[in-house]
C-alpha positions in Angstrom: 110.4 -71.8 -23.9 112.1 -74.2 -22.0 112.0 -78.1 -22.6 110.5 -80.1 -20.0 109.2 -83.8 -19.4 106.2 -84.4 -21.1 105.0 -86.8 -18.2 105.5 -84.4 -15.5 104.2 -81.3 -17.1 100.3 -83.3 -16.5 101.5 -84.3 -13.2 101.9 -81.0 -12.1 98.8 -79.7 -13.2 97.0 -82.7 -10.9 95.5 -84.5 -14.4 97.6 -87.5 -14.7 99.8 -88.8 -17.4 99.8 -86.8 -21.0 96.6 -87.9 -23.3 97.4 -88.5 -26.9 95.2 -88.8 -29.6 95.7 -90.9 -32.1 94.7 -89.6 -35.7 94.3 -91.9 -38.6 92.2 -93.0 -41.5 91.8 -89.7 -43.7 89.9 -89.1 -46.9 93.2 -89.8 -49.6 93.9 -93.2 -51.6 96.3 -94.1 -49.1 93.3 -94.2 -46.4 94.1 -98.1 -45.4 97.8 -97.3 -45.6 96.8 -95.0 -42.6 95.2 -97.6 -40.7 98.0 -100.2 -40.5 100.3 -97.7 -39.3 97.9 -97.1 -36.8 97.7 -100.3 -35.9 101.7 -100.1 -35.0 101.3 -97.2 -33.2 98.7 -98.4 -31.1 100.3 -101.5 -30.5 103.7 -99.7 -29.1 103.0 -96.9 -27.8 103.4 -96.7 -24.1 100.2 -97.4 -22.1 101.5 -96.6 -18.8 103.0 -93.3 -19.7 100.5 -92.1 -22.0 96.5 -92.2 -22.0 95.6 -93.0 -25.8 92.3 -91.9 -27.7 92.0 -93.0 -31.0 90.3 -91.2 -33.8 89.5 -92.5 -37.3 89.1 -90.0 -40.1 86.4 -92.0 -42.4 86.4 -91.3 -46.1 84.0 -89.0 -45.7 86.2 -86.9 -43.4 84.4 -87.7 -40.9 86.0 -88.3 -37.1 85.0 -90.9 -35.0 86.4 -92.6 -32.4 87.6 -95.8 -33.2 88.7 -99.3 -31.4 92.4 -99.3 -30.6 92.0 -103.0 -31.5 95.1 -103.6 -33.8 93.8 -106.3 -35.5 90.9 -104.0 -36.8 93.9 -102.3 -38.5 96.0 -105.2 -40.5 96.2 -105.4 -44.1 96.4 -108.6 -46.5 96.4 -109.2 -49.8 92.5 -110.0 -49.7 91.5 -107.2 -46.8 92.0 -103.2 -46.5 91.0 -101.8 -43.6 89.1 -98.9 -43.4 87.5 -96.5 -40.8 83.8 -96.8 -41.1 81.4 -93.4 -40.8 79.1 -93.0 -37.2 76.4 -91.3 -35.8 78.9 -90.0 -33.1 81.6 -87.2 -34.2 84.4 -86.3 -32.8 85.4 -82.7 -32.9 88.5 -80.6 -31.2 87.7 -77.8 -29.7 89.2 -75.0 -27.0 87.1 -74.5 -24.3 88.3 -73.0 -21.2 91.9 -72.3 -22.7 92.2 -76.6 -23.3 92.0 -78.5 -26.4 89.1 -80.6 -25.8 87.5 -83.9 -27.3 84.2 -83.5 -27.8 81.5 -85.7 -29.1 78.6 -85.0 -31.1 75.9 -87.2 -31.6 71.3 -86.3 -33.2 69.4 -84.6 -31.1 71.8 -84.9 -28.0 74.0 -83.0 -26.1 77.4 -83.0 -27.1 79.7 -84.5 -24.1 83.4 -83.2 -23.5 85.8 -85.9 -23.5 88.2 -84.2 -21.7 91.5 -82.3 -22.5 94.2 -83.2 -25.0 97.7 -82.7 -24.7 99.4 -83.8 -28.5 97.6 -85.1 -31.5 99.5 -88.3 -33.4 98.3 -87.7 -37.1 99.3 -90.8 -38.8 98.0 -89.8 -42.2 99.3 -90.2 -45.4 98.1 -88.3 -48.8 96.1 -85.6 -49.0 93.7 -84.1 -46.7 96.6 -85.5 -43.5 100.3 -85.2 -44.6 100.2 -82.0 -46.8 99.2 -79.6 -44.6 95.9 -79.8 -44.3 95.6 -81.2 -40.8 98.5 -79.6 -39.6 96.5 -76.0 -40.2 93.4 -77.0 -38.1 95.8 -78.2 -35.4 97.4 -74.8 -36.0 94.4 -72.4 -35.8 93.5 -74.5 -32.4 97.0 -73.8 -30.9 97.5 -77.8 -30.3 100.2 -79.2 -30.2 101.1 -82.4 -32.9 103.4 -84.4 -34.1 105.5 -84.0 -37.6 106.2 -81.5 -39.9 104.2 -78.0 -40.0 101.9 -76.4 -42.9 104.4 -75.4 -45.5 106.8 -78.6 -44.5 104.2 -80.7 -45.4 102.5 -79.6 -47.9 105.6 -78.9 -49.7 106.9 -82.4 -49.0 103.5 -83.9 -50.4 104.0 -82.1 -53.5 106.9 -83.7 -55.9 106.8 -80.7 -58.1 107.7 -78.0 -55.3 109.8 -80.6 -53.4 111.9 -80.5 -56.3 112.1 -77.0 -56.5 112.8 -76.5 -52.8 115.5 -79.0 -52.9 117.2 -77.4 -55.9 116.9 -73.8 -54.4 119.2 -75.7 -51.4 121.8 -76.6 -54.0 120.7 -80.8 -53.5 120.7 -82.5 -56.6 118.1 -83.4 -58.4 117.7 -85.9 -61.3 115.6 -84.7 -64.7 112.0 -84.4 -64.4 108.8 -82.5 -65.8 105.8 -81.6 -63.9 102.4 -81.3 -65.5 99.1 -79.4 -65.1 95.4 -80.4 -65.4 95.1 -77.8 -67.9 98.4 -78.5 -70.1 97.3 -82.4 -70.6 94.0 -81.7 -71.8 95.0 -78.6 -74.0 98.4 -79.7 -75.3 99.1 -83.6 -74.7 101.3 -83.7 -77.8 103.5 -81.1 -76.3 103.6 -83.2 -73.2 104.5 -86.5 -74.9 107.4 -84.8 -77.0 108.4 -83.1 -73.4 108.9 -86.4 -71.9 110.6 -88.0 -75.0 113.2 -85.1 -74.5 113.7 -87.3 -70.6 114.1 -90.3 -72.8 112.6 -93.8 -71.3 112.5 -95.2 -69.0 110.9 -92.5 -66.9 108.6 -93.1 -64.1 105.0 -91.3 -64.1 103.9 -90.0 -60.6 100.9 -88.4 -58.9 102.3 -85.2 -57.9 100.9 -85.1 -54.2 100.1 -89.3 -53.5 102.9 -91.4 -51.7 103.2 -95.0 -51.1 104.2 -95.9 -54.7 100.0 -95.1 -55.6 99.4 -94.7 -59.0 103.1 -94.8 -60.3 104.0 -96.8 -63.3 107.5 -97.4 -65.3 107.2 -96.5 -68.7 109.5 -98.0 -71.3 108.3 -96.5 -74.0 106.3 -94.2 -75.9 103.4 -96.4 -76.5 102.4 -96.7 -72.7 102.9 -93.3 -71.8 99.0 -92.4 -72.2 97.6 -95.0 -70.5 100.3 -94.8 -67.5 99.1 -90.7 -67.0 95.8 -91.6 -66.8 96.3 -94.2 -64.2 98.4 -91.2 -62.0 95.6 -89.1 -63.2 92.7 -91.1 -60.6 94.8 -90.1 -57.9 95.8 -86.5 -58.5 95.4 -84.3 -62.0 99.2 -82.8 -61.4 101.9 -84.8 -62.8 105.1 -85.2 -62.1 107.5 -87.5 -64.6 110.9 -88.6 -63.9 113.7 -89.8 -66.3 114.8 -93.6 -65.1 118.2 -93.1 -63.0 120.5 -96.4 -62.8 121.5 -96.3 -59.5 120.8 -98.0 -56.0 117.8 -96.8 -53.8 119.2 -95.5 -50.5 117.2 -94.2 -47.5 117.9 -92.2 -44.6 115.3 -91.8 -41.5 115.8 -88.3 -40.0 114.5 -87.3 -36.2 114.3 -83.6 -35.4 117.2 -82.2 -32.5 115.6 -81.6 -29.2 116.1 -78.1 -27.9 118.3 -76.0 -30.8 120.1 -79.2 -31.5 120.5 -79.9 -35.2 118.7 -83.2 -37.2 119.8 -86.6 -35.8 120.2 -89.1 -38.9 119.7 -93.2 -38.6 122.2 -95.1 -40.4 121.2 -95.3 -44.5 119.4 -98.5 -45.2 119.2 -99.8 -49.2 115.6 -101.2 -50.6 116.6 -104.8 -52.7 112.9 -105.7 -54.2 112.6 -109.8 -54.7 114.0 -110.7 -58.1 110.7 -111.3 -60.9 108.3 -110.0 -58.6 108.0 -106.1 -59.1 109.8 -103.9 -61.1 110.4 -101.6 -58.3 109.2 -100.7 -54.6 105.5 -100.6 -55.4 102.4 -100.5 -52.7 102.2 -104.4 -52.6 106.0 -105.1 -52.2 105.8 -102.5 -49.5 102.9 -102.9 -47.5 101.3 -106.4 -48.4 103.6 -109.0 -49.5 106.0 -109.9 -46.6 108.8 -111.2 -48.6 109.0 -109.1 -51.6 111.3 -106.2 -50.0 113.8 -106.4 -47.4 116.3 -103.6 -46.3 120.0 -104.0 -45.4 121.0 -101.4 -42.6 123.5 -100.0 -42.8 123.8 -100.2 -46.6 126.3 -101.7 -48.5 128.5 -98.9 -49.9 131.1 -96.7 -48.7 131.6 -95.1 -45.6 132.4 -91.8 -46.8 129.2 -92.4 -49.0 127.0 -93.2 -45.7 128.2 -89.8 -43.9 127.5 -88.2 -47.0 124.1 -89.4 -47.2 123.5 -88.8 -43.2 124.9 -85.3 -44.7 122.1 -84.7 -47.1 119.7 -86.2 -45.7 119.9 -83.5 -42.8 120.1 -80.9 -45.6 116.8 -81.6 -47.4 114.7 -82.0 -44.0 116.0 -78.5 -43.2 115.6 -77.5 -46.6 111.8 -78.0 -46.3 111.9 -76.7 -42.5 110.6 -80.0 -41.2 109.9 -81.3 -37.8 109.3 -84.9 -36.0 110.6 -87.1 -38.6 111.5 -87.7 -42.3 112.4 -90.2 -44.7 114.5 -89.1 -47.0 115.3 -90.9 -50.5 118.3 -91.1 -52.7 119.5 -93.1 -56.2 123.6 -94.0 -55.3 124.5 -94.2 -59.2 127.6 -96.1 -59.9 129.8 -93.6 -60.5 129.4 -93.0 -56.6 126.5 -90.1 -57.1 124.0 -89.5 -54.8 120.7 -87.6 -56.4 118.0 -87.1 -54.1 114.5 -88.5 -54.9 112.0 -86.9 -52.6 111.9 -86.7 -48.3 108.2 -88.0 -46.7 107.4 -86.4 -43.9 105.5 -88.9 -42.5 106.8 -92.1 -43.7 105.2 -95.5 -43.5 105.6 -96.1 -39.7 104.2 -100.0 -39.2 106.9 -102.0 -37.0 108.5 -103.4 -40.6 108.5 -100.0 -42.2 111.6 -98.7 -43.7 112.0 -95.7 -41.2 111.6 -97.3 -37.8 113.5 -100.5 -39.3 116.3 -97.6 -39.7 116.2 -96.1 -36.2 116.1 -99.7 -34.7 119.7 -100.9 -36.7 120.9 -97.4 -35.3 120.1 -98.2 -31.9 116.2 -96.5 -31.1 113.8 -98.8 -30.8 109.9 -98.7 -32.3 108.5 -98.0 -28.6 111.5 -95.8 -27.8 111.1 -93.4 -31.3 106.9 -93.4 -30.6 107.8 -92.0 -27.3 110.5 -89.4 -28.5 108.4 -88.3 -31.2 105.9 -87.2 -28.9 108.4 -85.7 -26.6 109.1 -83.4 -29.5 105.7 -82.6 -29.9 105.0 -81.6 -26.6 107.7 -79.5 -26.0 107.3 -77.9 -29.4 106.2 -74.0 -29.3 102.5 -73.5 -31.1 101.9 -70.4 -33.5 104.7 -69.4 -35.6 108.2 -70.9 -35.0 
């Protein structure tokens, strides 16, 4: 299948520039997360060259469609938005060998919105970014953009991302992961597995990003209570021994054609002093001054090119597509251990990926626009 512009593929067919929907909201903890990325979608992407529809997922899991209003879609410190249930629903369906809209609302007809070319799924958590979407979108033969079924669900979940990543010969720093069933039947033998990590270690929900339910743990003493605050937002564990070392990010952006992964410059994370701990949801997504990130970081350039390096191996590793962010710890004796890769990372104008791509020359309208290049020239089924 040969590549081709995106714009003129419509053209041809006598239906006008390509139509995009917009996908956000979903039914995970990181639902308002969802929306202010929206918001910077919806404020960049290109009107002119794309027609945009916007679709909210409510909590429910409910579609609806949705104001493309981005200041519906900010977050403050006092305000979360959030995509509120209707009596319309929005459904995608094929009908006549297209991918249509269609809306459904009592005792009424439903109406056809019209065709759709890509689907923009800006979700993050559970029930969006692992998988989940990405197999209804499969099973309808449309065409979206980001990483597949197993990509995702494989980068949601820390445990098997861990696994992957040391099958690829990446290395990974000491960690346990940790059932429903083995907390509630053995707990002691979990607490004297984790003492065995030694402390600090960091307690995570396995498959929730955006620093949700994640707690440094110093000691014993407030182990318990940190598990059962990851334990609202997903009963698998995963718990990592404390690494002194730098954080270090790479942005990755799929080859076009059979070319390989194109890597942004590395950026490094430096959290305001006495504020947080570490990169946690309010440092990243409320607070404007609490993180800032240096691009291209601070450390050798044989270091950078061997972070570009690996950060092209893990997003291959998992057999992603679209984009990645992928994580390190730079230790001091010049080590680079890889944390985890998020296949769709925070994407709001000041998130860490787009902030990347922009210090390596792409800007925020430009990546929005090559993203969905990808997408549209990307073969459906199996790949």
């Amino acid at each position: 299948m040969s590549a081709q512009n995106p714009s003129s593929a419509r053209t041809r067919e006598g239906r006008g520039k390509p139509r995009v929907a917009v996908l956000f909201g979903g039914r995970s903890s990181e639902h308002a997360v969802s929306c202010v990325t929206a918001a910077g979608v919806l404020g960049a992407i290109d009107k002119e060259k794309y027609e945009v529809i916007p679709i909210g997922i409510a909590k429910t899991g409910q579609w609806v469609l949705t104001s493309a209003e981005t200041a519906q879609w900010s977050l403050s410190a006092s305000s979360l938005p959030e995509v509120a249930p209707s009596a319309q629903t929005v459904t995608l369906a094929e009908i006549g060998g297209e991918h249509q809209l269609i809306v459904a609302s009592p005792n009424q007809v439903p109406q056809e919105l019209g065709a759709v070319d890509v689907v923009f799924p800006l979700l993050h958590g559970p029930f969006g970014e692992d998988g989940t979407i990405q197999g209804l979108l499969e099973l309808s033969d449309t065409r979206y953009v980001g990483a597949g079924v197993l990509a995702s669900a494989v980068g949601m979940d820390k445990h098997y991302m861990k696994v992957v990543f040391e099958a690829a010969g990446l290395h990974v720093g000491p960690y346990i992961a940790v059932t429903d069933r083995q907390w509630l039947n053995d707990p002691e033998s979990v607490r004297k597995r984790v003492d065995r990590l030694g402390f600090p270690v960091f307690v995570k929900p396995a498959r929730a990003g955006s620093s949700m339910g994640i707690s440094k743990v110093d000691s014993m003493d407030a182990l318990d209570a940190a598990i059962a605050a990851a334990r609202e937002h997903d009963l698998k564990l995963v718990i990592e021994a404390g690494i002194v070392g730098r954080e270090i990010e790479c942005a990755v952006l799929e080859g076009r054609g059979t070319e390989p992964p194109r890597t942004s410059m590395p950026g490094e994370i430096s959290v305001a002093p006495g504020q947080h701990e570490f990169y946690d949801f309010e440092a990243k997504y409320v607070e404007d001054d609490a993180a800032s990130l240096s691009c291209p970081a601070d450390i050798p350039e044989e270091a950078i090119a061997r972070v570009r390096e690996l950060a092209a191996a893990a997003f291959d590793a998992v057999g992603a597509e679209g984009l990645s962010r992928v994580d390190f710890f730079y230790t001091p004796e010049g080590e680079l251990i890889i944390n985890e890769i998020n296949t769709m990372p925070g994407f709001t104008p000041k998130s860490m990926y787009p902030q990347m791509w922009a210090a390596s020359g792409l800007g925020y309208a430009e990546l929005i626009d090559e993203l969905i290049y990808l997408a549209l020239n990307r073969k459906t089924g199996l790949r």
